[in-house]
Structure formats: structure tokens, C-alpha cells
PDB file with SEQRES, HELIX, SHEET and CRYST1 records, atoms N, CA, C and O in Angstrom:
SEQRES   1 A   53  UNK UNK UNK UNK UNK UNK UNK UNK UNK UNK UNK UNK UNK          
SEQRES   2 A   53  UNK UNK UNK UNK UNK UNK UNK UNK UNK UNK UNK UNK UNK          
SEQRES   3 A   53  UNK UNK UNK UNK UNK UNK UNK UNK UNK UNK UNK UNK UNK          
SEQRES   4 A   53  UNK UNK UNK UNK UNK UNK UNK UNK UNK UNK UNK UNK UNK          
SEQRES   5 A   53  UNK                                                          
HELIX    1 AA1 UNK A    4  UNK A   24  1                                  21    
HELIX    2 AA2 UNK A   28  UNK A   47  1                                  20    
CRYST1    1.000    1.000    1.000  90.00  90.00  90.00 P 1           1          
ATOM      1  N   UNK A   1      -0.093  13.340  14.999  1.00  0.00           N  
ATOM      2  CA  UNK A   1      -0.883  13.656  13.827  1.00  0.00           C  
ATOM      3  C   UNK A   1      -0.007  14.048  12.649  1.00  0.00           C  
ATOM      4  O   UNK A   1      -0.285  13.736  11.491  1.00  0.00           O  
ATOM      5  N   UNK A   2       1.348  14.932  13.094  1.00  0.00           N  
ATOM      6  CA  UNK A   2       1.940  14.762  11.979  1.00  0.00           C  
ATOM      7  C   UNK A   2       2.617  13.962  10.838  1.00  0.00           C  
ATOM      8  O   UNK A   2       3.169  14.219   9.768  1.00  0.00           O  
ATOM      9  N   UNK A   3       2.294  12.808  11.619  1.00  0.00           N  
ATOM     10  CA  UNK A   3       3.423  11.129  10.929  1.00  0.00           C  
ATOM     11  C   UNK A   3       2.435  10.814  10.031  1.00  0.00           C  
ATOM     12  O   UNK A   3       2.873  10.516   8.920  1.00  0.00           O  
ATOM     13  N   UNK A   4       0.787  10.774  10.204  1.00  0.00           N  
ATOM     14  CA  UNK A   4       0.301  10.110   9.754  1.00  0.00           C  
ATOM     15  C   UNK A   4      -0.428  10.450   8.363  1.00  0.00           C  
ATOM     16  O   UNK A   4      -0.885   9.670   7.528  1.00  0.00           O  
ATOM     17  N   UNK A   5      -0.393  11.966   8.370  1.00  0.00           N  
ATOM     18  CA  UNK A   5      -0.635  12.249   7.090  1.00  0.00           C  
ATOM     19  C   UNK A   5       0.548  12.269   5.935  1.00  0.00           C  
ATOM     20  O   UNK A   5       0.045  12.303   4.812  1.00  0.00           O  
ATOM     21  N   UNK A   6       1.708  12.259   5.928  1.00  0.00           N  
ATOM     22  CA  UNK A   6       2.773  11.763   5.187  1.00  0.00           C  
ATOM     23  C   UNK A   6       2.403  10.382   4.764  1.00  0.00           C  
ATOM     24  O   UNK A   6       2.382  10.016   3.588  1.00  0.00           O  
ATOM     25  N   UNK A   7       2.128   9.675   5.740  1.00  0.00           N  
ATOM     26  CA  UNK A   7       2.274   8.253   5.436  1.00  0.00           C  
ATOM     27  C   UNK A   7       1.264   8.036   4.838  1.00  0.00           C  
ATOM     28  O   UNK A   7       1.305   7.462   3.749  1.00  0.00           O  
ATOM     29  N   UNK A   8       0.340   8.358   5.283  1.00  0.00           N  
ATOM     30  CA  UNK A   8      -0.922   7.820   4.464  1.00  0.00           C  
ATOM     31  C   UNK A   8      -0.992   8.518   2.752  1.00  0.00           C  
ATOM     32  O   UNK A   8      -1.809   8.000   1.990  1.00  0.00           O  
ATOM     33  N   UNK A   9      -0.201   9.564   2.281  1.00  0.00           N  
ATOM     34  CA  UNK A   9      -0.254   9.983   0.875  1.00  0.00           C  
ATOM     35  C   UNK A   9       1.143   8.949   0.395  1.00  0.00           C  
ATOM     36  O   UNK A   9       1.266   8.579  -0.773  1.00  0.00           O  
ATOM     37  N   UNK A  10       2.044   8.604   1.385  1.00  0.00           N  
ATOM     38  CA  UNK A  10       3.012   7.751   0.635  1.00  0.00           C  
ATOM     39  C   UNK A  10       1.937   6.580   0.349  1.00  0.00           C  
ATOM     40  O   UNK A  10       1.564   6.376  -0.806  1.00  0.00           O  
ATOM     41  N   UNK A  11       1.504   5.902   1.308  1.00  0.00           N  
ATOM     42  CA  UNK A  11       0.453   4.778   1.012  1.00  0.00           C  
ATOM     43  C   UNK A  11      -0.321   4.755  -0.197  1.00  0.00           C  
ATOM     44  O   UNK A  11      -0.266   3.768  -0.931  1.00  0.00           O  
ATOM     45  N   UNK A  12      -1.319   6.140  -0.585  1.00  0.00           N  
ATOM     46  CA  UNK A  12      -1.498   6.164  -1.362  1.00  0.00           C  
ATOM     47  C   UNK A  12      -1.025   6.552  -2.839  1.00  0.00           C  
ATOM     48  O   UNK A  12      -1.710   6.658  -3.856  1.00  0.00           O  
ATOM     49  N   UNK A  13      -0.067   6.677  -2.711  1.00  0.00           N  
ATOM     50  CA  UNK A  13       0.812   7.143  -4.067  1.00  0.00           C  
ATOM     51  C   UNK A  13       1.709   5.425  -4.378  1.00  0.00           C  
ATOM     52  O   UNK A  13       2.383   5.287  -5.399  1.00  0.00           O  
ATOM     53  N   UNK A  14       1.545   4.123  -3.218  1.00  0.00           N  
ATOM     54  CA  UNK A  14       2.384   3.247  -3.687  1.00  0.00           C  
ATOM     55  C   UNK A  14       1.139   2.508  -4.288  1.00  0.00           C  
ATOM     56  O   UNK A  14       1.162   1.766  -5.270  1.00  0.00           O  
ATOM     57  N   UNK A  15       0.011   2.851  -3.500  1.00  0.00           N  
ATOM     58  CA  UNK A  15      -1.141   1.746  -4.359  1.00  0.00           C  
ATOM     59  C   UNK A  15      -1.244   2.164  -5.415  1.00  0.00           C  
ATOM     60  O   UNK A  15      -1.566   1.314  -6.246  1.00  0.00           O  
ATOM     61  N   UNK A  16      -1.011   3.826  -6.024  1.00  0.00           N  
ATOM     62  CA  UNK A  16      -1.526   3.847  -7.314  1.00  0.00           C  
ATOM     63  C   UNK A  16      -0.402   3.587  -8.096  1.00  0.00           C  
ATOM     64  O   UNK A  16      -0.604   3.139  -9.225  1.00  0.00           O  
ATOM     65  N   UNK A  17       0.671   3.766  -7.749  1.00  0.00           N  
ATOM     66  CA  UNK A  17       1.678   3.385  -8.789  1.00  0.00           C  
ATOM     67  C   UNK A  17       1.720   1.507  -9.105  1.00  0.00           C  
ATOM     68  O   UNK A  17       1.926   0.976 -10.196  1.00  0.00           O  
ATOM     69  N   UNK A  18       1.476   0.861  -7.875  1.00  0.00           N  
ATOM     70  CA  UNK A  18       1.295  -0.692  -8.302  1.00  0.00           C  
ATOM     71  C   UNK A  18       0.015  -0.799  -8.983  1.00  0.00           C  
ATOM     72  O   UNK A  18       0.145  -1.563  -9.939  1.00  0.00           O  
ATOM     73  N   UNK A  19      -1.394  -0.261  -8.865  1.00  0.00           N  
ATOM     74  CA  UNK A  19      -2.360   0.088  -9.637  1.00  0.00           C  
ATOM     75  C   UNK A  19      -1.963  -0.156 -10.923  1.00  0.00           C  
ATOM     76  O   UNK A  19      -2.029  -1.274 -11.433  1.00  0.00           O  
ATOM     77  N   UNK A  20      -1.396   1.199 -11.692  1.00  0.00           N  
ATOM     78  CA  UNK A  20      -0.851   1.556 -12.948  1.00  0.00           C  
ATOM     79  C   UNK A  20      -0.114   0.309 -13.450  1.00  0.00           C  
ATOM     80  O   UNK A  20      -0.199  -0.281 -14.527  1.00  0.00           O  
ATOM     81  N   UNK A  21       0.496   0.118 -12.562  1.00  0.00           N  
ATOM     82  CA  UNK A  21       1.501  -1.684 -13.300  1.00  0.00           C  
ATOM     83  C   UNK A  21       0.645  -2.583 -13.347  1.00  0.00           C  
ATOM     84  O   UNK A  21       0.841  -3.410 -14.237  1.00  0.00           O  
ATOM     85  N   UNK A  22      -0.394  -2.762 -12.607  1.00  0.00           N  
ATOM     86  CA  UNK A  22      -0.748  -4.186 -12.657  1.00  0.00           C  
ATOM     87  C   UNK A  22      -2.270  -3.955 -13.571  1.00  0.00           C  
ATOM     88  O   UNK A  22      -3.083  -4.859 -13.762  1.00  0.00           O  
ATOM     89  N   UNK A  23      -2.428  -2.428 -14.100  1.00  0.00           N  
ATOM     90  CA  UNK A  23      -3.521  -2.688 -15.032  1.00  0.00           C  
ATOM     91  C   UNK A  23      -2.817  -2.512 -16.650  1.00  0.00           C  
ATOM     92  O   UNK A  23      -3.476  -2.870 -17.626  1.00  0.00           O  
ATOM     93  N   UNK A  24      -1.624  -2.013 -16.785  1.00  0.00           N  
ATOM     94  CA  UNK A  24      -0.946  -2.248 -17.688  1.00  0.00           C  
ATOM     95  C   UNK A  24      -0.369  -3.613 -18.189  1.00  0.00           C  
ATOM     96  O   UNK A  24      -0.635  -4.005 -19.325  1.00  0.00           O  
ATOM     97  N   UNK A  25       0.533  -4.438 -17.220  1.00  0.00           N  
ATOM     98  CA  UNK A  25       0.496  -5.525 -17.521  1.00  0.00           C  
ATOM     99  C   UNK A  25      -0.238  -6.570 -17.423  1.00  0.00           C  
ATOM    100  O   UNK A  25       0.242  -7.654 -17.756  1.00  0.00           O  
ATOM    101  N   UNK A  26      -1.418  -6.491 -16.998  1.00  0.00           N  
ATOM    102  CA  UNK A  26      -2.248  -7.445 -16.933  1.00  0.00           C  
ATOM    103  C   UNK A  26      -1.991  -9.184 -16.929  1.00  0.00           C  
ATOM    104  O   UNK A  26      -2.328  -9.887 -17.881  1.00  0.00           O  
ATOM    105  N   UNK A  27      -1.521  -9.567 -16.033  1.00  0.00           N  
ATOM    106  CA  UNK A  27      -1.003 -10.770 -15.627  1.00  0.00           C  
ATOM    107  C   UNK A  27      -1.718 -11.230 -14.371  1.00  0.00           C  
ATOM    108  O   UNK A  27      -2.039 -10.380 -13.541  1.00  0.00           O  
ATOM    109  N   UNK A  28      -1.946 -12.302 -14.202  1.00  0.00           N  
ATOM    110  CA  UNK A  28      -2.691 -12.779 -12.652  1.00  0.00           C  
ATOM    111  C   UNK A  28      -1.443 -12.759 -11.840  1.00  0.00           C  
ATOM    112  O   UNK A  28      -1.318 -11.875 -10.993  1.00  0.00           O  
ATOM    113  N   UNK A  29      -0.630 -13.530 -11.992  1.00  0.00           N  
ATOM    114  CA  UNK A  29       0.588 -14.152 -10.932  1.00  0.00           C  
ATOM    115  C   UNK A  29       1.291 -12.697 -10.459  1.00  0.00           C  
ATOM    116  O   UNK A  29       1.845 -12.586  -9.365  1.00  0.00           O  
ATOM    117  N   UNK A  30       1.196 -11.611 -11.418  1.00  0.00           N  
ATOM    118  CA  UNK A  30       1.989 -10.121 -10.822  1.00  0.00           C  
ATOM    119  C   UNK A  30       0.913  -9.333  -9.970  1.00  0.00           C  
ATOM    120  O   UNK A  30       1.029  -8.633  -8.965  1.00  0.00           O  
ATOM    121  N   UNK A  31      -0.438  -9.788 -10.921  1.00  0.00           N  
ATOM    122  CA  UNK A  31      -1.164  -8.758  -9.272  1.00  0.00           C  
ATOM    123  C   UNK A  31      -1.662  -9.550  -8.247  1.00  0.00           C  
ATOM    124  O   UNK A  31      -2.278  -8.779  -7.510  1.00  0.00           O  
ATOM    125  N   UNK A  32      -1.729 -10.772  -7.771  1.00  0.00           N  
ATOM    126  CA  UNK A  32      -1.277 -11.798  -7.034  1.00  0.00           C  
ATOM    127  C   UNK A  32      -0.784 -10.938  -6.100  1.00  0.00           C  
ATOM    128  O   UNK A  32      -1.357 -10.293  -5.222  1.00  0.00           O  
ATOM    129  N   UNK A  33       0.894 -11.059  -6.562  1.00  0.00           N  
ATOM    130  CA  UNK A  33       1.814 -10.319  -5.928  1.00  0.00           C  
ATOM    131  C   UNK A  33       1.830  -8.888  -5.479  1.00  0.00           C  
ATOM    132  O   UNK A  33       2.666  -8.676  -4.601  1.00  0.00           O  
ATOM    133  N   UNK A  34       1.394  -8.251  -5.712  1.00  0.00           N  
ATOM    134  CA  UNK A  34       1.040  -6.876  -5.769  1.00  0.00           C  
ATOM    135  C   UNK A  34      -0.195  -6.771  -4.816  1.00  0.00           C  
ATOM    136  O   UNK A  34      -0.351  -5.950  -3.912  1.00  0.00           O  
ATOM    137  N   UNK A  35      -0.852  -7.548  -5.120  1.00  0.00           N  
ATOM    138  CA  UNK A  35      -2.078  -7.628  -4.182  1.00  0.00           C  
ATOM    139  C   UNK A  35      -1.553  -8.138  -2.585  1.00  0.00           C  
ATOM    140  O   UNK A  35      -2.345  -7.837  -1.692  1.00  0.00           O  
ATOM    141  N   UNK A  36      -0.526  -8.744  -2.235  1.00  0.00           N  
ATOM    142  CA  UNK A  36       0.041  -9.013  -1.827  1.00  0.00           C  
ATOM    143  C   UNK A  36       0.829  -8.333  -0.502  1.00  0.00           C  
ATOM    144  O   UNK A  36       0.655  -8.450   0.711  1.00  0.00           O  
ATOM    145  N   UNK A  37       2.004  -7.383  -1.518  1.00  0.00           N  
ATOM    146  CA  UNK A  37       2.815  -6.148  -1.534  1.00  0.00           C  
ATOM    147  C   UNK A  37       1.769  -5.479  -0.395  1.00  0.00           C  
ATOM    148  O   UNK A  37       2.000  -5.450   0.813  1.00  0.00           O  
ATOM    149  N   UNK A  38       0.664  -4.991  -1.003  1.00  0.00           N  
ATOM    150  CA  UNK A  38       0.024  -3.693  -0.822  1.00  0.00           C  
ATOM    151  C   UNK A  38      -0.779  -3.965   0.172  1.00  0.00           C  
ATOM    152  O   UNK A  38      -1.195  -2.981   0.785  1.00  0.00           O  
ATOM    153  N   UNK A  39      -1.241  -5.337   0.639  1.00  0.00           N  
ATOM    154  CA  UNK A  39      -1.956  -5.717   1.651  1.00  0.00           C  
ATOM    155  C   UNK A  39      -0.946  -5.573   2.781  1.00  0.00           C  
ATOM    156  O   UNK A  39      -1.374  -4.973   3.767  1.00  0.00           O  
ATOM    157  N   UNK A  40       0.448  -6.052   2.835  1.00  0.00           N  
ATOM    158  CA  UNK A  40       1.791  -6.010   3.537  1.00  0.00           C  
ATOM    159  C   UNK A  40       2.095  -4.626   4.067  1.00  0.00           C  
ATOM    160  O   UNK A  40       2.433  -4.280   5.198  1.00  0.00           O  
ATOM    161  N   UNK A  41       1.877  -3.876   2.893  1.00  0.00           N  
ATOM    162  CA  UNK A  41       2.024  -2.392   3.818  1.00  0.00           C  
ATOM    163  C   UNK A  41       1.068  -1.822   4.391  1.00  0.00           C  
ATOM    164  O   UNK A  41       1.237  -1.088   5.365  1.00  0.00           O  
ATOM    165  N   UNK A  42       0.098  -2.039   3.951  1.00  0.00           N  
ATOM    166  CA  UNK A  42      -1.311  -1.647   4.531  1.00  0.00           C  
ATOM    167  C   UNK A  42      -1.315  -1.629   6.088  1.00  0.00           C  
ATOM    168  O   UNK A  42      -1.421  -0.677   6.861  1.00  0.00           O  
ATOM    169  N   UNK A  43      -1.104  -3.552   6.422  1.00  0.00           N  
ATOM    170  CA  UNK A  43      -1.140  -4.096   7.387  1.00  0.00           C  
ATOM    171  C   UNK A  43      -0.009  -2.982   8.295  1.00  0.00           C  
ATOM    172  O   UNK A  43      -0.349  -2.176   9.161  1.00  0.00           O  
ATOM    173  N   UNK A  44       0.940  -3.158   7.947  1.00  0.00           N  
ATOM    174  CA  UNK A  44       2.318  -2.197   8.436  1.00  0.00           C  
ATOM    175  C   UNK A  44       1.915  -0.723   8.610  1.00  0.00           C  
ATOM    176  O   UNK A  44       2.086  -0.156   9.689  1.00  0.00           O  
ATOM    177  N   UNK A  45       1.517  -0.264   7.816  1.00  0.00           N  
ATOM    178  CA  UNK A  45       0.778   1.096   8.497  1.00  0.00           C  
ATOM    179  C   UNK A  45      -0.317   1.541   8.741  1.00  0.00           C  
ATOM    180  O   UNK A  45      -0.623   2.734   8.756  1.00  0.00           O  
ATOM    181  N   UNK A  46      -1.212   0.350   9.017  1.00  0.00           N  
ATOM    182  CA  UNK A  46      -2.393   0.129  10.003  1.00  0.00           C  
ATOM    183  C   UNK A  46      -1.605  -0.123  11.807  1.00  0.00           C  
ATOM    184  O   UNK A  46      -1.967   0.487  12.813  1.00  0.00           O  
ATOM    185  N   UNK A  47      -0.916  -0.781  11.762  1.00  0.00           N  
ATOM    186  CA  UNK A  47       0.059  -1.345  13.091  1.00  0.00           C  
ATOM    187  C   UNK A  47       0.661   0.245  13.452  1.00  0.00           C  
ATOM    188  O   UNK A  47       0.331   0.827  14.485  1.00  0.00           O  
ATOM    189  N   UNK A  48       1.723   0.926  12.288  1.00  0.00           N  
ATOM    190  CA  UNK A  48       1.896   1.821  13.289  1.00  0.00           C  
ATOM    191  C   UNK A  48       1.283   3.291  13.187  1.00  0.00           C  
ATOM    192  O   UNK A  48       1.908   4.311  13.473  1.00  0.00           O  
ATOM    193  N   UNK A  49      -0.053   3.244  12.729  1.00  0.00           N  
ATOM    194  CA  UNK A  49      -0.723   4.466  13.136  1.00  0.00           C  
ATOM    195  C   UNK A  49      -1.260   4.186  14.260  1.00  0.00           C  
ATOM    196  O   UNK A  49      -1.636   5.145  14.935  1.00  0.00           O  
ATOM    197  N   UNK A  50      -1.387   3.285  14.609  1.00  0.00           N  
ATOM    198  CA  UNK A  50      -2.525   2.775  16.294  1.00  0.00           C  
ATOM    199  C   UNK A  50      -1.716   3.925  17.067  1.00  0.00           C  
ATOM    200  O   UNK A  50      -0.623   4.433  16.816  1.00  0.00           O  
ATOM    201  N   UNK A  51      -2.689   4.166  18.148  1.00  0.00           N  
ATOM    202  CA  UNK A  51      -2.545   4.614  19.313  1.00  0.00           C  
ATOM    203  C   UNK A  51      -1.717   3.794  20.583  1.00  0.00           C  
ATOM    204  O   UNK A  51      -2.151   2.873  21.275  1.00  0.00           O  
ATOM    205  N   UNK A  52      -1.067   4.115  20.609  1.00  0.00           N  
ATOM    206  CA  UNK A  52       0.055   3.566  21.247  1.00  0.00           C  
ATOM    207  C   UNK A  52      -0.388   3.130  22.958  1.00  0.00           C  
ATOM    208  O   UNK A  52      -0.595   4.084  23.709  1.00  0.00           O  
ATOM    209  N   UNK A  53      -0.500   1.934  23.440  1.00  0.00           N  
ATOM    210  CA  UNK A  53      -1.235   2.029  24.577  1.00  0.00           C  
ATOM    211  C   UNK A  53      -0.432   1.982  26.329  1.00  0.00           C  
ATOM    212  O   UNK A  53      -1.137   2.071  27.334  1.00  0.00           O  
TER     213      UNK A  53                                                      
END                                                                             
């Protein structure tokens, strides 16, 4: 229980900082990418919060 609350405020502190970029620059092809990024880590620390079997 202790891993996962770290991670999950890093998680959320990287979506809002790519947030902030990609409503500032407003480009398709960067939040594309970003959309991307953030699905990538998601996935990655969806995998290692599981319960380990």
C-alpha cells in the first residue's frame, strides 16, 4: 500500500503537467502524442499496481 499512493500522485501530477502543454499549445499531432505518452504510463502503472499472483 505504500508504493501505490506515491505513484498514483506522480501519475497524477504527469497527466496534469501534459494537460497544461497540450491545452496551451493546442496542436492535434502533440496531443496525439501525449495522449499516447499518458495512456503508456497508465497502462504501466495499472500492470504494476496488480496484485501480484
Amino acid at each position: 500500500m505504500e508504493n501505490r499512493i506515491p505513484a498514483l500522485i506522480a501519475f497524477a501530477l504527469f497527466v496534469t503537467f501534459f494537460a497544461i502543454l497540450a491545452f496551451s499549445v493546442k496542436r492535434l499531432d502533440m496531443g496525439i502524442v501525449i495522449a499516447i505518452g499518458i495512456g503508456l504510463a497508465g497502462y504501466d502503472l495499472w500492470r504494476q499496481l496488480q496484485p501480484r499472483r
